[in-house]
N, C-alpha and C positions, 0 to 999 in steps of 0.2 A: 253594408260596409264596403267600403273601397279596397279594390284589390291592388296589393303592393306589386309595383313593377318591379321587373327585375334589373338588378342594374348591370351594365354593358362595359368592357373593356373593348376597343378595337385595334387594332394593329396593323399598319398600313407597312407595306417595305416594297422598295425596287432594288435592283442591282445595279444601278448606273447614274451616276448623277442627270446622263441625255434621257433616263425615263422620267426623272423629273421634268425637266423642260416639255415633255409630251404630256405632262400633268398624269399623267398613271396613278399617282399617289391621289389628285382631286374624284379622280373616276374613281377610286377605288371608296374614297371617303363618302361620295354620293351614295355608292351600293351599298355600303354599311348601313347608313341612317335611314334608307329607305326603306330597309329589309325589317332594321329596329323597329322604325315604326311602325307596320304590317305588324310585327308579333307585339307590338304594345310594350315593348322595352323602352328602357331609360338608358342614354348611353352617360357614361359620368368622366369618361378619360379616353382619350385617343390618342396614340404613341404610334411614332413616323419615324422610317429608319430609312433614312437618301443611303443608295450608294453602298448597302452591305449585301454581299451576295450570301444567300442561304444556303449556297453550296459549300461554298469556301471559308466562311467565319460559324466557328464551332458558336455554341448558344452561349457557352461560360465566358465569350467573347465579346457578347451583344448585351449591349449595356438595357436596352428596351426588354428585351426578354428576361434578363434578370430583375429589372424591377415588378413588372408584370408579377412574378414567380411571387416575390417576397411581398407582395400584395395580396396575392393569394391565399399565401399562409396567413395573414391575417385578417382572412375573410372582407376586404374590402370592395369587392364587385362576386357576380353571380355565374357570368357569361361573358369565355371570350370570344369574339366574334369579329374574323376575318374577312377578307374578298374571296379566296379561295388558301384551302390549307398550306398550301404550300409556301406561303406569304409568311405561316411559322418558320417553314424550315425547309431544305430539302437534302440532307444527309439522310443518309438510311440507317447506321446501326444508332445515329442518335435521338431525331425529330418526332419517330413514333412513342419514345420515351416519354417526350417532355409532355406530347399530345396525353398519353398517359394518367404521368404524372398530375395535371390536371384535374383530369376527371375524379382522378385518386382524390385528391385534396377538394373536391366537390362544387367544382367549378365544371359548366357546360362549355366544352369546344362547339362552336358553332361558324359555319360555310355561308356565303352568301347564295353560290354556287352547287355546292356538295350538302347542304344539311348539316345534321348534327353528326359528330362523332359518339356512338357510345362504342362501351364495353361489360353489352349483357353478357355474352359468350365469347369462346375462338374462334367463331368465326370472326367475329366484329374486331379483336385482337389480329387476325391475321388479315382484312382487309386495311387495317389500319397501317401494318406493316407493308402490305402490299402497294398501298398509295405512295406513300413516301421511297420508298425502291425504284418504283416508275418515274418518281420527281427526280430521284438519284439520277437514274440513267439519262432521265431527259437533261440535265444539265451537264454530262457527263459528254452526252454525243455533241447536246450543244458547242459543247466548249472545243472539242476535236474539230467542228464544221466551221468554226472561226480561227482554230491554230490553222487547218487545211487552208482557205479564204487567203488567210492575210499570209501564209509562207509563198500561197501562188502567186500573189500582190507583188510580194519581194521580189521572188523568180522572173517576174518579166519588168522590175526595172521599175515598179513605180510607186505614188504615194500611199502608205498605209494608211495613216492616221496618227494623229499625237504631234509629239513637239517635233520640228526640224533643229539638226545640230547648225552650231555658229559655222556660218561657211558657204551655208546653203537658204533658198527661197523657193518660196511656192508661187506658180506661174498656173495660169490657165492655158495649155495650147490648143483647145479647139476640142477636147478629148470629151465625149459623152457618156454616160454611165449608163445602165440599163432601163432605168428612171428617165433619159434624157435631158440629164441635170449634166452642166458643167462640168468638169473634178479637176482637182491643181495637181500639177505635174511637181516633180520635185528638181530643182537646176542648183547647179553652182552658181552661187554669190559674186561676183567679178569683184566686187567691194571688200568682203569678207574673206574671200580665201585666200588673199597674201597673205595676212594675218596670219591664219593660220597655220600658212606653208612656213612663216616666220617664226614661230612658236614651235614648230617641231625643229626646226634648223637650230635654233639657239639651243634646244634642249640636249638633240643630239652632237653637234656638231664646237658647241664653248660650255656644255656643262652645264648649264643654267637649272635649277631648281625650281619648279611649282611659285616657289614665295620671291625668288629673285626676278623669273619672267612676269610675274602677277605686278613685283614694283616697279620694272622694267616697263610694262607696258604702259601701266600710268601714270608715268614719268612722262614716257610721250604723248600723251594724252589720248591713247589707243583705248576704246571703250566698247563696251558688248551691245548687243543690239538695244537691251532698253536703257540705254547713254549712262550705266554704272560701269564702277572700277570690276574689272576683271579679278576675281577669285581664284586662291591657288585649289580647290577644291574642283572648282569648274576646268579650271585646267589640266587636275588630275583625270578629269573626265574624258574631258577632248583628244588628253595623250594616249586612252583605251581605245577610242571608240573606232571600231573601222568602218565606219560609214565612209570617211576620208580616201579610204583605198578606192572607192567605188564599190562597196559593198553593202548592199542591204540586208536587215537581219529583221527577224520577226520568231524573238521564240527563241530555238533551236535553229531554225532555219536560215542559211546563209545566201545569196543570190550568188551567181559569178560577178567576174569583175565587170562593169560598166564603164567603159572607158572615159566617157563623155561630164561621168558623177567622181573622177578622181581627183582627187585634190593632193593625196600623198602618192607615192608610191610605194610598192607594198615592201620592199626591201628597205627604203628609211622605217618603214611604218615596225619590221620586224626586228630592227636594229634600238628602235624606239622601248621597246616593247621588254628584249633585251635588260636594255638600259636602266628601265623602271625597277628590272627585276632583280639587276644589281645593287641598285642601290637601298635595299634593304638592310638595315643591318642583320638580319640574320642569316644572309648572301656572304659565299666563303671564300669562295674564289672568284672576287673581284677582278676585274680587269679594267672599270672606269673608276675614276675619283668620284666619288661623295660628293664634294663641291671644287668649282674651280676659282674658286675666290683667294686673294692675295697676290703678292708678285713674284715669286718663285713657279719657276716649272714644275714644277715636283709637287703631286697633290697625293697624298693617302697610301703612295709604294716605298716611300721612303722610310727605312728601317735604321736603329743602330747597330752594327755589327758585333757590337761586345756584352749588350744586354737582350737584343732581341724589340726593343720599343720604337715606339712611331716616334718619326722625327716630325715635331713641328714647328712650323715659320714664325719668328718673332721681328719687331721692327727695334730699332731704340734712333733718338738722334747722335749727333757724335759733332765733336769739336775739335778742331783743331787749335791752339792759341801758340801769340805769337811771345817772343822773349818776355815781353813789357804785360802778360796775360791776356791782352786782348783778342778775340776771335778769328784767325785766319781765313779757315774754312770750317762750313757746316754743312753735314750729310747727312741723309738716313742710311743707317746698316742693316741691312735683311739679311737674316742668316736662319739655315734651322738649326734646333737644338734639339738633345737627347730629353724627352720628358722623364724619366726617371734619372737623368742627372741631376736636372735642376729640381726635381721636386722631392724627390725623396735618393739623403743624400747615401751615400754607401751601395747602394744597388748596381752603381754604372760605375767600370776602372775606364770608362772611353771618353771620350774628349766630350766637351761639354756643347759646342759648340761649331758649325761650317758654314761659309761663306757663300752665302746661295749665288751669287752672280760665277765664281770658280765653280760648285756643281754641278750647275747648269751647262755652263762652257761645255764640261768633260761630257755629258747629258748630249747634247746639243753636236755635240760635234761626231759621235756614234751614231747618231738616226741621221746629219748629213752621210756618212761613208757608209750605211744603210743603203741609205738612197739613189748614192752614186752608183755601187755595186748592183741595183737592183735595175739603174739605167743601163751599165754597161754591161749589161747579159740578156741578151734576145730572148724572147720568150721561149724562141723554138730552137732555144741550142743546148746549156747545156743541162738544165731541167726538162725538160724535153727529153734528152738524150736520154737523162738517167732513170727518169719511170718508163720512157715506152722500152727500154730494154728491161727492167725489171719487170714489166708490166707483162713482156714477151715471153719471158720465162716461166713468171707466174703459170701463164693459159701453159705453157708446156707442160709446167708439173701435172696439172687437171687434167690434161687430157692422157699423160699416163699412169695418174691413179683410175679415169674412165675405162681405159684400158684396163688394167691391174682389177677392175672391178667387174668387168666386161665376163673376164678369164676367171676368176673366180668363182661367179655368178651359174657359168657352165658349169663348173667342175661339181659344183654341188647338183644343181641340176641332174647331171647323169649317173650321179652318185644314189639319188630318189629312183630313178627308174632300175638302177640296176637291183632295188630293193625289191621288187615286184617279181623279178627274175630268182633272186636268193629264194622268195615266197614260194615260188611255182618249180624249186632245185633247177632252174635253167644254169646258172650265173657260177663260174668259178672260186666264187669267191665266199666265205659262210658271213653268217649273220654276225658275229662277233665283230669280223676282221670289219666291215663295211660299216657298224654301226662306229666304230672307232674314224673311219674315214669320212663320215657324216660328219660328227662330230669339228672332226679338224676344219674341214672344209665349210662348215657353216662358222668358224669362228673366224676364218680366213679372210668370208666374204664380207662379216663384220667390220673386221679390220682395215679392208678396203674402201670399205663403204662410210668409214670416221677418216679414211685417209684423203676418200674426194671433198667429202665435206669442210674439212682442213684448206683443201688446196682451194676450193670454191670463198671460200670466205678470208685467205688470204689475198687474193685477186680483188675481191670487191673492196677490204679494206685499203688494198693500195691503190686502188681508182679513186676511190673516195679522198684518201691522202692526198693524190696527184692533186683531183679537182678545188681543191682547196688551197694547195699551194699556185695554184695559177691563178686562183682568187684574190689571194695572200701579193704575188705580184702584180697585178692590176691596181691591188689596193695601197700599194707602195708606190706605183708611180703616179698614180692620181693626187696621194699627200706630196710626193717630193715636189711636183709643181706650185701646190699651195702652200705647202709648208712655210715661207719665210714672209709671205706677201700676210698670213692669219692672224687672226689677235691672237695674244697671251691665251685667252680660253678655249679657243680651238685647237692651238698649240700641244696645250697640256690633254685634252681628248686625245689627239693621233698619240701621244708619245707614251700615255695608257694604256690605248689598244697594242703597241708595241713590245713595253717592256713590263713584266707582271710584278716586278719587285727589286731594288734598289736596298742592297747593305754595306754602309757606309761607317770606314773605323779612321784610325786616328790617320794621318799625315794621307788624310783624303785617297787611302786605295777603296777601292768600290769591288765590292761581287754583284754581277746584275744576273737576274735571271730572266729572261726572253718569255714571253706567252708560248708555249709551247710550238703553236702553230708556227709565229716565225722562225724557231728556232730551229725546226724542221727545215724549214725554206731557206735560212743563210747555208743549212750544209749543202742544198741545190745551186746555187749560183755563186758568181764570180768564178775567177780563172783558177784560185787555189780551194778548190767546193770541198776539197777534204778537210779542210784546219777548221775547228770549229769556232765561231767569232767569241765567245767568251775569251778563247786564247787570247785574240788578237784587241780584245778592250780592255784587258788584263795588262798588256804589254803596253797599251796606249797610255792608259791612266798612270802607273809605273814611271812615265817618262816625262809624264806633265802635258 
């Protein structure tokens, strides 16, 4: 009588779709069938898993191994038979399970390499364990000796592997690898990286939104390297990435900056960055508009003063006619309006309605006497003046709380040693009176010691202050130059960065509130640096 073969499942897997390309999976499928046929098996199903690592994708992941399983339980093969076990799996608290599990369900694990798996005894149960731990570890160090590899790759400036960002090409310079093989260097685009540098300038600089610069681009028929329309998705990408700074990353791991591979610079790039993160709605204190779209200055700060709601821009057309009805003159009227006026009536006792071109004006004409003021004060006069003499002081207080802490510090000090003396009846003074003097004097030095700390971290916050407000005027006269020459969209950017909120009530008086930072730096400059400019745009607006 003829003896029934047994019949075979095999399970082929690599990690990498490039071990495909080295055919790994065909070597592997040879050594199966060959082994099969040596022990007289019948293979009846062969299941190939490209590209899943055994480390990293749990088995209730792996669509191959769960069918395998449920094959199983219905006794539909005999024997499953790998290249080497590890090709099941290599997690530790899980793969010696499934290996198991198997055998459990009366199915043979079988190795090309390794033989059979059983499980007569513990030992066989704790070698089985123990393979799989060693598979752990080996994929474990592996994967450390490729983060280690490609973070040193970064560190010295060059190509890793994988996609290059829009901006940038790969060039052969002459560069040999350990193999003697070629390898491409990674360079800036000359083609590609205005682009770029134009794409964060709009975003930063006129507002521009992911979906506006995306229509923007393909308007002018500006297209990504494989010649499609630009995506606002991909653009949200580009506005992350800092490769642009000159930075490569791998991991965790950051490169310094690379002069040569900068395409941004890392101060738009952090301003950028910023920006993104304002415009979240779940972002509180806003400091840019959402969008800078329409024609009023005023995007997202404009408040109504008597309900508290955002004002926004409406257009309508307008007619003039003459005696006889006929049309005189036709305009558009841009005005903002109170949304809780017009929408829902009884909520708003404020005016319904303002004249965006008069807003603006009043707008408009405080960020020029802003900027005149910011011209007509030296950097090194009288902002200057008034931190480094504050600043002088500061270091005074520190260094006689150091002092103050200096005195202190002894006084306990010799207070300890005269302790020693009371011990040994040398010392005038009894144990009572001295423990009472301990006491004071260590709370003393306490107090001294929260008193330098005080003065230490008052100094640092006013340097910090200072360096920001000379920031803050650097950053004023760079706008006051461009300021009148910009579009509308850039416009409204600087006058965001300036003023954090605009509450506007009837007969057009305005309360404006400054971003804190400048409002710090109007009381540094100009000739009257005491008055604070709220006063003096209070008294502007007032007068018309």
């Amino acid at each position: 009588m003829e003896k029934v073969k047994k019949r075979v499942y095999c399970l082929y897997r690599v990690s990498t779709l490039k071990q495909v390309e080295k055919e790994d999976i065909p070597m592997q499928k040879q050594a199966c069938r060959e082994f099969a046929e040596r022990q007289g098996w019948e293979i009846i199903e062969e299941k190939a898993e490209k590209g899943v690592s055994g480390f990293k994708v749990s088995a209730k992941d792996r669509d191959a191994i769960q069918e395998i399983q449920k094959d199983a339980a219905l006794g539909k093969f005999d024997i499953l038979l790998v290249f080497m076990f590890d090709r099941i799996g290599r997690i530790d608290d899980e793969t010696p399970f499934i290996v198991e599990w198997f055998v459990r369900n009366g199915i043979e694990v079988w190795s090309t390499q390794e033989g059979q798996q059983r499980f007569d005894n513990h030992v066989d149960k704790l070698m089985n364990y123990i393979r799989y731990w060693q598979a752990s570890g080996e994929s474990i160090k592996t994967s450390i000796r490729t983060r280690t590899r490609l973070g040193q790759i970064v560190e010295e400036g060059r190509y890793k592997g994988g996609g290059v960002p829009f901006g940038y090409k790969l060039e052969k310079q002459g560069r040999l690898n350990k193999k003697g093989h070629e390898v491409y260097e990674i360079l800036v685009d000359e083609t590609e990286a205005p682009i770029v540098k134009m794409i964060f300038e709009k975003y930063l600089h006129e507002g521009y939104g992911t979906y506006r610069l995306a229509s923007f681009l393909n308007e002018q028929g500006i297209r990504n390297r494989n010649d499609q329309n630009f995506l606002n998705v991909s653009l949200q990408h580009m506005l992350k990435n800092i490769t642009y700074v000159g930075i490569l990353k791998s991991g965790e791991t950051h490169s310094e900056i690379f002069p040569e591979l900068q395409v941004i610079d890392a101060d738009t790039f952090e301003q950028v960055q910023k920006l993104i993160e304002q415009r979240t709605n779940a972002y509180k204190e806003r400091t840019y508009p959402l969008h800078t779209k329409g024609q009023g200055l005023l995007s997202g700060n404009l408040f109504c003063g008597h309900c508290g709601a955002r004002l926004v821009q409406t257009s309508n057309t307008r007619r003039d006619r003459n005696a006889d009805g006929s049309v005189s003159r036709e305009y558009v009227r841009v005005r903002y309006v109170c949304y809780n006026k017009t929408r829902y009536k009884g909520l708003c006792d404020g005016q319904t309605g303002y004249t965006v071109s008069k807003v603006d004006g009043f707008i408009d004409k405080i960020i020029h006497d802003l900027f005149a003021r910011a011209k007509e004060s030296p950097q090194n006069s009288l902002l200057d003046v008034q931190y480094n003499d504050r600043i002088a002081a500061l270091k005074a207080n520190l260094q006689r709380a150091k002092a103050n802490l200096s005195k202190q510090q002894n006084a306990y000090n010799a207070y300890k040693s005269e302790m020693l003396k009371v011990i040994q009846g040398e010392s005038a003074l009894d144990r009572e009176t001295l423990n009472e003097l301990l006491t004071e004097s260590k709370e003393a030095a306490e107090m001294a010691m929260t008193a330098v700390e005080r003065c230490r971290n008052d100094l640092e916050n006013s340097q910090a202050i200072y360096s920001e407000l000379k920031e803050k005027h650097e950053s004023l006269l760079s706008w006051a130059e461009i300021y009148d020459q910009s579009s509308l969209e850039a416009r409204k950017m600087i006058v965001s960065q300036i003023i954090q909120s605009i509450r506007l009530e009837r007969n057009y008086e305005m309360k404006i509130d400054f971003n804190i930072s400048y409002e710090e730096y109007c009381r540094g400059i100009g000739p009257e640096n005491d008055e604070a400019p709220k006063e003096e745009i209070g008294m502007a607006l007032k007068h018309g």
